[in-house]
Biotite code that builds the C-alpha atoms (Angstrom):
import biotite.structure as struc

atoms = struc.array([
    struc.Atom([15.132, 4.891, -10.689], chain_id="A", res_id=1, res_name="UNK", atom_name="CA", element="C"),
    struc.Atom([13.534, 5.542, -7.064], chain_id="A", res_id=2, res_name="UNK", atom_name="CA", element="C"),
    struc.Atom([12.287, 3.382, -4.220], chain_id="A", res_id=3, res_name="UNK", atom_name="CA", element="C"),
    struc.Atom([9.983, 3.799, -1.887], chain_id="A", res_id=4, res_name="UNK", atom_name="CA", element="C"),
    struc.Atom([9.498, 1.126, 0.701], chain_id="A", res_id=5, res_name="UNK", atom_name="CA", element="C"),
    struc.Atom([6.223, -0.037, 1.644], chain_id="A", res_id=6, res_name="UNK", atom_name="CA", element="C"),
    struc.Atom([5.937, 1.170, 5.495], chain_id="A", res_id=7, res_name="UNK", atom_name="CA", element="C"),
    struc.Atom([5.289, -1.754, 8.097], chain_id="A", res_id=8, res_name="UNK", atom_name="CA", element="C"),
    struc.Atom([4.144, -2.245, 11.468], chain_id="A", res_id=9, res_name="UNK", atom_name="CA", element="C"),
    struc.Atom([6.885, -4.363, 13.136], chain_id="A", res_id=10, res_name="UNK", atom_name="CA", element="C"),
    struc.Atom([4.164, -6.654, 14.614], chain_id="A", res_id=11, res_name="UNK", atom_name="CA", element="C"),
    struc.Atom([2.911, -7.053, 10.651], chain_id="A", res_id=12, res_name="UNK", atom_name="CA", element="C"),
    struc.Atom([6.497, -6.834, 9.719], chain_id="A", res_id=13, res_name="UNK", atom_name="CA", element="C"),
    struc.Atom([7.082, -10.555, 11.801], chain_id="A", res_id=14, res_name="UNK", atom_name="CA", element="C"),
    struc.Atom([3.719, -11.484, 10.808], chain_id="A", res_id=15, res_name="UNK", atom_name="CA", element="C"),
    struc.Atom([4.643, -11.297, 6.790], chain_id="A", res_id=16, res_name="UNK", atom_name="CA", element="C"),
    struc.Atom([7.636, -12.526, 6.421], chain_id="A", res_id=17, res_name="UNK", atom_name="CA", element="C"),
    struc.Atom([6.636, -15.955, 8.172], chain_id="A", res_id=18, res_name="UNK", atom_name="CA", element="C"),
    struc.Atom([4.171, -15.482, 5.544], chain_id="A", res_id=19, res_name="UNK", atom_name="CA", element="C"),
    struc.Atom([7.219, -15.179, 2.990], chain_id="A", res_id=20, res_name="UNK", atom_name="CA", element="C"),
    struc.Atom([6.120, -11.729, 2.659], chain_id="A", res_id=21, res_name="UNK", atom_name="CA", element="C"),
    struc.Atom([9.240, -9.725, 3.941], chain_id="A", res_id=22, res_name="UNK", atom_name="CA", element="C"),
    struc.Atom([9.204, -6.044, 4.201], chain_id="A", res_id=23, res_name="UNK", atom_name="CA", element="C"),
    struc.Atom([12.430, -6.115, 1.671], chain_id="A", res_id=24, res_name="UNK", atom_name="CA", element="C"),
    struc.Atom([10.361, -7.344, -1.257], chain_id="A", res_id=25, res_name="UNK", atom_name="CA", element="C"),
    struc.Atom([7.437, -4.433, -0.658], chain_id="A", res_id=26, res_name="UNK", atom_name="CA", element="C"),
    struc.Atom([7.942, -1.298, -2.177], chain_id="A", res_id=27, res_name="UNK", atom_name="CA", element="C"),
    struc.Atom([6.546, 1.457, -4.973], chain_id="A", res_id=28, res_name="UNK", atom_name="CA", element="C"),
    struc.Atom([9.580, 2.039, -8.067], chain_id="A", res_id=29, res_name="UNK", atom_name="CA", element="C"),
    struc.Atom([10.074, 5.122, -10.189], chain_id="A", res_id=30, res_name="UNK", atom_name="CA", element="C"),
    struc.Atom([11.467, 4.864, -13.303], chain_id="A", res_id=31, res_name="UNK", atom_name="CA", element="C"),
    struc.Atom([11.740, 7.460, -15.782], chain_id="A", res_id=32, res_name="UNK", atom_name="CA", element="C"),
    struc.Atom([8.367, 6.508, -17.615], chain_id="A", res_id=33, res_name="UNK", atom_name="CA", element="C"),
    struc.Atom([6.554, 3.421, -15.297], chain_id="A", res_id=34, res_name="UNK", atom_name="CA", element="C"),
    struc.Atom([6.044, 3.201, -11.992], chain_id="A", res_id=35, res_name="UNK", atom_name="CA", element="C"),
    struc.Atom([6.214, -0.330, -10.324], chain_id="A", res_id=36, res_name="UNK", atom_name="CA", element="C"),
    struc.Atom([4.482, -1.467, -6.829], chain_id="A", res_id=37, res_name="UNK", atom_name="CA", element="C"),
    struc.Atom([5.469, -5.182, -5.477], chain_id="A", res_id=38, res_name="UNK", atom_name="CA", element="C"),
    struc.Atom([4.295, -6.968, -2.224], chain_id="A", res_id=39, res_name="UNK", atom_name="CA", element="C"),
    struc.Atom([6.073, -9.814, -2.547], chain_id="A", res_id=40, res_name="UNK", atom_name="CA", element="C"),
    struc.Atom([4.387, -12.917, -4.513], chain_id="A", res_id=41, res_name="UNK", atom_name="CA", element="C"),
    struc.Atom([0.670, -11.371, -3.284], chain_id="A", res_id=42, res_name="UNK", atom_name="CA", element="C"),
    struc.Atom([0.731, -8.079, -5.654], chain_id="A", res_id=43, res_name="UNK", atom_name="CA", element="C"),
    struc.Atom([2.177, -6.721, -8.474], chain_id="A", res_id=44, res_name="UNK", atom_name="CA", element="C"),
    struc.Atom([1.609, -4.196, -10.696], chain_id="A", res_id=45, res_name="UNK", atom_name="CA", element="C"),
    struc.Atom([3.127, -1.695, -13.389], chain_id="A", res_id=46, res_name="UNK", atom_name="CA", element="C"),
    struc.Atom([1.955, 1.040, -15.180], chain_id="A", res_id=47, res_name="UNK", atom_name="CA", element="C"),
    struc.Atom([2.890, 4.351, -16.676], chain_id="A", res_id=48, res_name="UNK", atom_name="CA", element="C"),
    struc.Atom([3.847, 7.409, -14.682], chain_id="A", res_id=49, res_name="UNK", atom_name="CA", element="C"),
    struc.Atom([1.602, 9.673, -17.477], chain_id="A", res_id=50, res_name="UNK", atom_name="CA", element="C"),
    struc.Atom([-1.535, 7.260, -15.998], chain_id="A", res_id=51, res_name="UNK", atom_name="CA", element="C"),
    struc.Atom([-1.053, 8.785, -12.650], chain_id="A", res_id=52, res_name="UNK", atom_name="CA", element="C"),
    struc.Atom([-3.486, 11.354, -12.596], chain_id="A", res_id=53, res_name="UNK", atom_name="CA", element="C"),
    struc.Atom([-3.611, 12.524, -8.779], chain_id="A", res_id=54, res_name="UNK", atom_name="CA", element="C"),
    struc.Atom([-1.919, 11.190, -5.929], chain_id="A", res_id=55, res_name="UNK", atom_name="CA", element="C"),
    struc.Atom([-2.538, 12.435, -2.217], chain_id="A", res_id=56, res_name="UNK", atom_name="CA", element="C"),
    struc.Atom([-1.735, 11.345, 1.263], chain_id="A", res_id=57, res_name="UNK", atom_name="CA", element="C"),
    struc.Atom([-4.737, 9.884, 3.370], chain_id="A", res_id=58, res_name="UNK", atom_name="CA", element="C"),
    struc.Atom([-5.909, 10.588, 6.269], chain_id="A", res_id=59, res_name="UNK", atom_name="CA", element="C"),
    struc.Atom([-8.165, 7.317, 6.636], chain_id="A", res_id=60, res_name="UNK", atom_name="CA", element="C"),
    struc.Atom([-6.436, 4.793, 9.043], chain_id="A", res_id=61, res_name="UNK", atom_name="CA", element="C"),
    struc.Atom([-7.424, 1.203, 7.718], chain_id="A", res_id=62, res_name="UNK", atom_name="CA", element="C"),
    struc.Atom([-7.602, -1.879, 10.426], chain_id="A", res_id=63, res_name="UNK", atom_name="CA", element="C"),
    struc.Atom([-6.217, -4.421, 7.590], chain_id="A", res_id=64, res_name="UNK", atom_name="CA", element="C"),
    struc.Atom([-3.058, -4.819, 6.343], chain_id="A", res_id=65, res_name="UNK", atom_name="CA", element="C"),
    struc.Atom([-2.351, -6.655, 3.290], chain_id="A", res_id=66, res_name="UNK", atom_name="CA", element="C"),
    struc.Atom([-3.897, -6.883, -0.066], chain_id="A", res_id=67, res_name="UNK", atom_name="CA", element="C"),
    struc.Atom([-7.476, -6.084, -0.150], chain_id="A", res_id=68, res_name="UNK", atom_name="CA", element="C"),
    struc.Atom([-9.483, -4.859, -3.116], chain_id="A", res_id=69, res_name="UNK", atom_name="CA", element="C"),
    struc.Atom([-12.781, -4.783, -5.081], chain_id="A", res_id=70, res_name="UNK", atom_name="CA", element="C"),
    struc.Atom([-14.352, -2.861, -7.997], chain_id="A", res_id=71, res_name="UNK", atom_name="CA", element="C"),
    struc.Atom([-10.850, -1.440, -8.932], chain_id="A", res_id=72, res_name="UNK", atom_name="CA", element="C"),
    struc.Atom([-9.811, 0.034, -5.537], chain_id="A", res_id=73, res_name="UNK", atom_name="CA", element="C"),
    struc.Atom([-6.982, -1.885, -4.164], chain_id="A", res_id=74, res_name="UNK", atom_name="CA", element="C"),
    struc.Atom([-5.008, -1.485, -0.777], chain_id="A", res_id=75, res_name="UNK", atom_name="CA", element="C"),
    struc.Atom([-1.879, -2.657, -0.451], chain_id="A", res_id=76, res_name="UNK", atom_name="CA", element="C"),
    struc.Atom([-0.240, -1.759, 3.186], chain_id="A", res_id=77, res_name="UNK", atom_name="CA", element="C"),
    struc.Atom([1.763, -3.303, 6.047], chain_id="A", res_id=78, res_name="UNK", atom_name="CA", element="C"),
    struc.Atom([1.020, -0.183, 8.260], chain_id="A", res_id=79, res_name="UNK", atom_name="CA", element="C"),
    struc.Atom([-2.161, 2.098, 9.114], chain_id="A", res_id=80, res_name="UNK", atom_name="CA", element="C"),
    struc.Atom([0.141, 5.095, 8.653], chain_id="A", res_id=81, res_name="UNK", atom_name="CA", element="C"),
    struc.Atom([1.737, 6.921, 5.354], chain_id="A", res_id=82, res_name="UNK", atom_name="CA", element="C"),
    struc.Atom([-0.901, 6.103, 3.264], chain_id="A", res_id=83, res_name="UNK", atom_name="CA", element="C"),
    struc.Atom([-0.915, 7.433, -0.426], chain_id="A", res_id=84, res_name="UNK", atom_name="CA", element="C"),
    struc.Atom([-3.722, 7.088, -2.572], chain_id="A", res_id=85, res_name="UNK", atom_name="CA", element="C"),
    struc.Atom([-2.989, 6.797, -6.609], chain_id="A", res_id=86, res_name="UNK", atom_name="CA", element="C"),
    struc.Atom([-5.717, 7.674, -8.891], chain_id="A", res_id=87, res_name="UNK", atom_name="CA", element="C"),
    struc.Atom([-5.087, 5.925, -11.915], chain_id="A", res_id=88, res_name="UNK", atom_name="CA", element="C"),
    struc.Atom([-6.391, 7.022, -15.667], chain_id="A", res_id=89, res_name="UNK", atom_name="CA", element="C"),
    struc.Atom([-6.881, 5.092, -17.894], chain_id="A", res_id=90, res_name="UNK", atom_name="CA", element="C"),
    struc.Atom([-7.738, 2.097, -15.479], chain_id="A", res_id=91, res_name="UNK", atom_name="CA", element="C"),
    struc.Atom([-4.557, -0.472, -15.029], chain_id="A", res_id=92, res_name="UNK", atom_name="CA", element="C"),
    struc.Atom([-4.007, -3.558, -14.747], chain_id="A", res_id=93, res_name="UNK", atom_name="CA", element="C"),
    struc.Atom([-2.470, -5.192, -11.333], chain_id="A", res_id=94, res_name="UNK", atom_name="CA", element="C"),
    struc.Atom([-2.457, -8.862, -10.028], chain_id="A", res_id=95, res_name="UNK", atom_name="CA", element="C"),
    struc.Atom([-2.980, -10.579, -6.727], chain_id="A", res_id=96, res_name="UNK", atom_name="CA", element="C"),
    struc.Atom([-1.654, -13.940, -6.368], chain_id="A", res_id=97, res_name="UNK", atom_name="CA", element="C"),
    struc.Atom([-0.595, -14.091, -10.106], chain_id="A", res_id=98, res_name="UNK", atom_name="CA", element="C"),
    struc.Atom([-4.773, -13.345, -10.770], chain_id="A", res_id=99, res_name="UNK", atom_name="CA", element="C"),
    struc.Atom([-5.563, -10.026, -12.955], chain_id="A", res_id=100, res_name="UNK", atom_name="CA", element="C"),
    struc.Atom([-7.503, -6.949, -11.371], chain_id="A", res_id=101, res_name="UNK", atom_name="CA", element="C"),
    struc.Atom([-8.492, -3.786, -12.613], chain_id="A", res_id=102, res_name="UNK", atom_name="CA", element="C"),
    struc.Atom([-6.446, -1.041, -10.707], chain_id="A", res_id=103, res_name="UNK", atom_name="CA", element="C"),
    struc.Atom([-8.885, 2.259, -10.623], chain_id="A", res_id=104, res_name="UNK", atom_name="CA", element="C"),
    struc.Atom([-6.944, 3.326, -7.391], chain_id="A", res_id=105, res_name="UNK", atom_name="CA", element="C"),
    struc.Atom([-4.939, 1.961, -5.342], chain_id="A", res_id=106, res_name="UNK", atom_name="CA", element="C"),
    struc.Atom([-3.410, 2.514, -1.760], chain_id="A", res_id=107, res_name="UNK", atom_name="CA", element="C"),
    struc.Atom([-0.016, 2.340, -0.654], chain_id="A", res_id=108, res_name="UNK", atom_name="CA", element="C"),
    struc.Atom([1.557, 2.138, 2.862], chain_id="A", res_id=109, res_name="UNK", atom_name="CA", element="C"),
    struc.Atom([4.888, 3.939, 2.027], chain_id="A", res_id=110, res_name="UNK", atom_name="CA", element="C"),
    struc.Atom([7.437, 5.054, 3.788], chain_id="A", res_id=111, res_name="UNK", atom_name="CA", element="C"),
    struc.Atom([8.225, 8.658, 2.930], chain_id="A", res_id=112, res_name="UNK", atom_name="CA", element="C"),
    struc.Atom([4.439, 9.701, 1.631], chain_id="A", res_id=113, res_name="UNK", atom_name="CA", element="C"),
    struc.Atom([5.215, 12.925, 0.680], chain_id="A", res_id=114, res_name="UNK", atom_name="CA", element="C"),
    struc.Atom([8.348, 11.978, -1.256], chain_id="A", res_id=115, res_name="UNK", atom_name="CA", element="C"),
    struc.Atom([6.426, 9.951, -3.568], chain_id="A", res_id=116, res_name="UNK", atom_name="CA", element="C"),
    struc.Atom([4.048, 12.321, -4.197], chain_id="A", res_id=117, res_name="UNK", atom_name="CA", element="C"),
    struc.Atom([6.473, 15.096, -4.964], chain_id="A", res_id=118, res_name="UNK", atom_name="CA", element="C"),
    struc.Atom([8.806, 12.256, -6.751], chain_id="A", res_id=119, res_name="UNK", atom_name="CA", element="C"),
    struc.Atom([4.943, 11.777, -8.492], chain_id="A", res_id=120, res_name="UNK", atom_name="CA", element="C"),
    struc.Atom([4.780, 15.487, -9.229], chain_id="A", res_id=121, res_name="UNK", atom_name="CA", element="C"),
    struc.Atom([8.188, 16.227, -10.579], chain_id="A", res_id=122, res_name="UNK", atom_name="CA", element="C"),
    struc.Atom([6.843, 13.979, -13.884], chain_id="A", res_id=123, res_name="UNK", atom_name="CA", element="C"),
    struc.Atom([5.036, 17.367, -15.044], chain_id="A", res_id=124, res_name="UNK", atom_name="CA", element="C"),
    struc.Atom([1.472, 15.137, -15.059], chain_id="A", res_id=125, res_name="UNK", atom_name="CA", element="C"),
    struc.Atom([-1.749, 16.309, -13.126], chain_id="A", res_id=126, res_name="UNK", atom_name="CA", element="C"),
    struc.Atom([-0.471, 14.607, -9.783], chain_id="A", res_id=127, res_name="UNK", atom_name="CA", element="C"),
    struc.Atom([-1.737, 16.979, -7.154], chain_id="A", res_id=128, res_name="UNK", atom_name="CA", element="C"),
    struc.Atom([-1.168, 17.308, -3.322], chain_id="A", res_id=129, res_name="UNK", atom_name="CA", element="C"),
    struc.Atom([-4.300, 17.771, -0.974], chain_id="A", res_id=130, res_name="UNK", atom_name="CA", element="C"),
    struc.Atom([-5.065, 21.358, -0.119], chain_id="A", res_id=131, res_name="UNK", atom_name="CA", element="C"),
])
């Protein structure tokens, strides 16, 4: 098993864990076959590593931090920065605030990006880095 944390501003660091969202309870988890992403009680979700079918860092810098989603595309991030985007096939299933949503892609604030995508990549699946 590997984990990533889920990167945070310290300003959004403070901000969260008055909101009983503390950095310690945000992170992505490899295991050997599933992959597991936690923020805390706002989002949860666990799928196979085989439904991983590309993952590449972002270059987008989103204003919001959080949980945010529609239509499948969720972001989950306590920093603008070391953003990793997950394309997920088939679709998976995630929940906010204990509520099921589809998970089509989703968006992760992590601490060592390009770690998790070669941790990603080491699987032997279709993950692939941006050229």
């Amino acid at each position: 098993m590997r984990r990533f944390s889920i990167r945070f501003d310290g300003w959004y660091g403070v901000l969260s864990s008055v909101l009983l969202l503390p950095p310690s309870a945000a992170y992505v988890e490899l295991e050997p076959d599933t992959v597991s992403v936690r923020m805390g009680w706002a989002f949860r979700a666990r799928f196979p590593r085989a439904d991983v079918a590309s993952a590449t860092e972002m270059a987008e810098r989103p204003l919001s931090r959080g949980v945010h989603g529609f239509a499948g595309r969720w972001l989950v991030n306590g920093s603008a920065h070391g953003l990793v985007r997950l394309g997920l096939e088939p679709v998976a299933r995630g929940y906010v605030m204990g509520f099921p949503v589809r998970l089509r892609e989703l968006m992760v604030s992590v601490a060592d990006p390009s770690g998790l995508i070669d941790a990603l990549r080491r699987t032997g699946g279709s993950v692939r880095r941006p050229s």
